[in-house]
N, C-alpha and C positions, 0 to 999 in steps of 0.2 A: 469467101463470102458465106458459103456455107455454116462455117465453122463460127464463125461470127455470130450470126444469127441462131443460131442452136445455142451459142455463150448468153448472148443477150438476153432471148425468150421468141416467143413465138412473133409472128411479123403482122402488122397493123393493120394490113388488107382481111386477114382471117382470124376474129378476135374467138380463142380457145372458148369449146361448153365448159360452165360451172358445173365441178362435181364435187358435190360433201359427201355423199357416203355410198352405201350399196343399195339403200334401199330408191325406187321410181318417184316413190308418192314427195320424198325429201327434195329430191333432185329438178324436175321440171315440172314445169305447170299443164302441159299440154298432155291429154290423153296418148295420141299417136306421133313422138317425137320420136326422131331417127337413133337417137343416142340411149334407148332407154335399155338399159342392162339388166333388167330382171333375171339373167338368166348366171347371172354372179352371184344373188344372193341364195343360201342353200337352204331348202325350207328345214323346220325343225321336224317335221314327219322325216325327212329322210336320214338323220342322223341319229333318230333314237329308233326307227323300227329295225332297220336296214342291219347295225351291231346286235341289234336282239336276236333277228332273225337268224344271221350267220350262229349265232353261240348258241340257239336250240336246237338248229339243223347239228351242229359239229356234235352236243351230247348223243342226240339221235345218231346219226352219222355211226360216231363211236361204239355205242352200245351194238348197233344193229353189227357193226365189223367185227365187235371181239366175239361176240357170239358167232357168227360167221364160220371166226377163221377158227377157235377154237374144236368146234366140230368138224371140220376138214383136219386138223391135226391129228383129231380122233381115230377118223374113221383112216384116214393113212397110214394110222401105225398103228391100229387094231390086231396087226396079221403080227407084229412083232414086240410085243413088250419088253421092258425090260425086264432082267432078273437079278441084278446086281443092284448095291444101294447107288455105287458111283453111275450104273445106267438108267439107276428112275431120276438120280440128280439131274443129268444130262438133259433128259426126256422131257424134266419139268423146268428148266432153264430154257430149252428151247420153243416149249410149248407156250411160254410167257413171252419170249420174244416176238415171236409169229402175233402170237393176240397183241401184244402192244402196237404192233407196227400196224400191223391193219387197222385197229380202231383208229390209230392216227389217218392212215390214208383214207377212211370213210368218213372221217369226221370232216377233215377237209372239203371232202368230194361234197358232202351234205350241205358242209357253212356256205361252203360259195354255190351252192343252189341257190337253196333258200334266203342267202341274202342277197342274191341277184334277181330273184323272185322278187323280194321288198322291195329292192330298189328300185325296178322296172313300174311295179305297182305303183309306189308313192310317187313318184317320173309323171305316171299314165295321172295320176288324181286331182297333182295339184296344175296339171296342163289342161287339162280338161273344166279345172275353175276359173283356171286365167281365162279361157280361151270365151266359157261361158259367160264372163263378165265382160267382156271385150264385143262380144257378136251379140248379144243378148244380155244388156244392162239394165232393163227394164224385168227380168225374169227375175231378179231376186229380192228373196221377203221384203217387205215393208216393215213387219216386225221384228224381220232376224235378230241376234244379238249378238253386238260388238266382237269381232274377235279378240283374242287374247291378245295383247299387246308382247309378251312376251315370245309370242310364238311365231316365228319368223317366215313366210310363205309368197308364195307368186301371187296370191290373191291377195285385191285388196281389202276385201269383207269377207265375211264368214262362208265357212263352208257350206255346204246344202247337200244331201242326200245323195242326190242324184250324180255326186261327182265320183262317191266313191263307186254306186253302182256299175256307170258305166265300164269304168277303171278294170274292176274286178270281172266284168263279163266279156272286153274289151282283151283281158290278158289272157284267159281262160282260154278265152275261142281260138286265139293264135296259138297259143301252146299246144293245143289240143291238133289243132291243123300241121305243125312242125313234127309232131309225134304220130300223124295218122291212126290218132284214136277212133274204133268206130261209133257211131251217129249215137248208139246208147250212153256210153262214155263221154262222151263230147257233150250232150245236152246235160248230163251229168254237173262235168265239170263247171258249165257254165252259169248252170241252177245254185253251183257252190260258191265259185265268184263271184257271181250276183248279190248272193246274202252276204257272205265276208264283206265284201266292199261298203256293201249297205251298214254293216256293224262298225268298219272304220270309221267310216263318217258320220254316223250317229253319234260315234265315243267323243269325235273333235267336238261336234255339235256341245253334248253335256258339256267337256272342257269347258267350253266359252261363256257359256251359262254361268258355270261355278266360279269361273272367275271375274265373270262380269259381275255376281252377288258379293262376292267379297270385295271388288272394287269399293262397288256402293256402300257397301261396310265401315271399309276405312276412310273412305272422305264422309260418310256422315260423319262416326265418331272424330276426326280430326274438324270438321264445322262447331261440335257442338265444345268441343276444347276448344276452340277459338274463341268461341261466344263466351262459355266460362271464364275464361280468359280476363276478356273484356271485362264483361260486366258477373264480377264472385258474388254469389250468392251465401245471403248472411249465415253464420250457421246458427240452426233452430232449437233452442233451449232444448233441455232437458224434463224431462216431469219434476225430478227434484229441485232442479235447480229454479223452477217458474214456485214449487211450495215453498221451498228457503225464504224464496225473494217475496210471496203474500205472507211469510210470517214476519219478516222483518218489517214492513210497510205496517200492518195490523202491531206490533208491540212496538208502542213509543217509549223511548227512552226516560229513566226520574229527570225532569227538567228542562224538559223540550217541549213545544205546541205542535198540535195535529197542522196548523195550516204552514208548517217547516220554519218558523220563524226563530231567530235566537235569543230571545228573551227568557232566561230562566227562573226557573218556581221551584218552590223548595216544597220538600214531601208532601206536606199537609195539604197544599193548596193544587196539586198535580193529582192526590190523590179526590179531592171533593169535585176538582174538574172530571176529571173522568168519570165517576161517579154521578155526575149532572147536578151536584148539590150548591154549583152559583159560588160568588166570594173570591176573594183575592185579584193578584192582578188581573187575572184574566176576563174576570166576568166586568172589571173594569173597564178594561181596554175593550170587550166588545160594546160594551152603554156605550162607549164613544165613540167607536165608528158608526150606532143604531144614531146617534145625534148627529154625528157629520154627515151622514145620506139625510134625513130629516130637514136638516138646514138648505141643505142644494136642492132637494125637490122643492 
């Protein structure tokens, strides 16, 4: 029966939650539903600090080992140089050994500080936004802006200040308590995560900003291609081409009448019309349309 039923699908009494994807806001409608998996989707702060963090800590890391080991190699075979070419080879094959392998092992030791560092951090910042929109949904801006749509996060609106603060004073204090720093150190530390944290979330903050300008950018200019679109706007003569067109209009052709009509005149009488000297057909034709208004008034 079992088996059956798992062939089939699920059973009629318990109709399965719809799930489309990773992100909450897609998935259900209710603020506090039992199903909601926030915690599958992986914000983009943590996948782009977290590798930074590890690959500056490992240069660090590394530098600081070869220099390290290079001066202990020194200072242990100070008492014995060599004298021989095939003994300074030796000395400096081995002496590059040593320095390679320790900056290896310090770079290590460093990446995975400092990116377990990040990662704790970025953990503490974007818990701390969920948590803040969740307990306290009325605390955020009324003018914030939009978060990035691209940038993937447990919040559902933008970040705010005060997330990274806490994050960074929040991480501080515990490290500092695990390490038994004393109280100068420790208030130190915490004055430093305080502002770091503060400078993360300020930087997400401008993100959102600039992408929110540039949003606005490209659906204006995609609105105002659509409108062109629609309705193309004539294109506007040129200076030349508006005097071409008054000179043709102003020189009438031997043989033609100003008011566009096709009746043709030969030289003489094309040239006395224009000249206003009267005569031929044309001063003709106008006595007879001065008589056909005449007659109708």
């Amino acid at each position: 029966m079992a088996t059956q039923n798992a062939v089939a699908g699920p059973s009629k009494a318990r109709d399965p939650v719809p799930v489309k994807g990773y992100n909450y806001e897609e998935d259900f409608e209710e603020p506090d539903h039992p199903q909601k998996r926030y915690y599958i989707t992986v914000p983009s702060t943590m996948l782009a600090s977290t590798p930074m963090a590890a690959t500056i800590g490992f240069f660090l890391g590394a530098r600081r080992g070869a220099v390290r080991a290079r001066l202990r190699f020194l200072a242990e075979n100070a008492h014995r140089q060599p004298t021989t070419v095939q003994g300074w080879y030796f000395y400096t094959k081995t002496r590059n050994y040593r320095v390679f392998f320790a900056a290896c092992k310090y770079g290590a030791r460093y990446a995975l500080g400092l990116g377990a560092a990040a990662l704790a951090f970025t953990t503490a910042e974007e818990y701390i936004g969920y948590t803040r929109e969740k307990y306290f949904p009325k605390a955020s801006d009324a003018f914030a802006t939009p978060k990035d749509p691209k940038r993937t996060s447990w919040r559902a609106g933008p970040p705010h200040i005060e997330d990274g603060m806490l994050a960074g004073s929040l991480l501080t204090f515990f490290a500092g308590l695990a390490y038994r720093l004393p109280n100068p150190l420790l208030i130190r530390g915490v004055l430093v995560g305080f502002t770091l944290g503060s400078i993360f979330s300020g930087g997400l903050i401008v993100q959102d900003k600039l992408a929110y300008s540039i949003r606005m950018k490209q659906a204006a200019d995609e609105a105002t291609e659509e409108v062109l679109d629609e309705n193309p706007v004539p294109a506007r003569p040129t200076g030349a081409e508006l005097e071409n067109k008054a000179k043709e209009e102003d020189a009438l052709a031997p043989g033609a009448m100003a008011d566009g009509s096709s009746e043709e005149l030969g030289w003489i009488e094309w040239a006395m019309h224009k000249a206003g000297l009267g005569g031929g057909a044309a001063d003709t034709r106008d006595q007879a349309d001065k008589g056909d208004k005449g007659k109708k008034a």
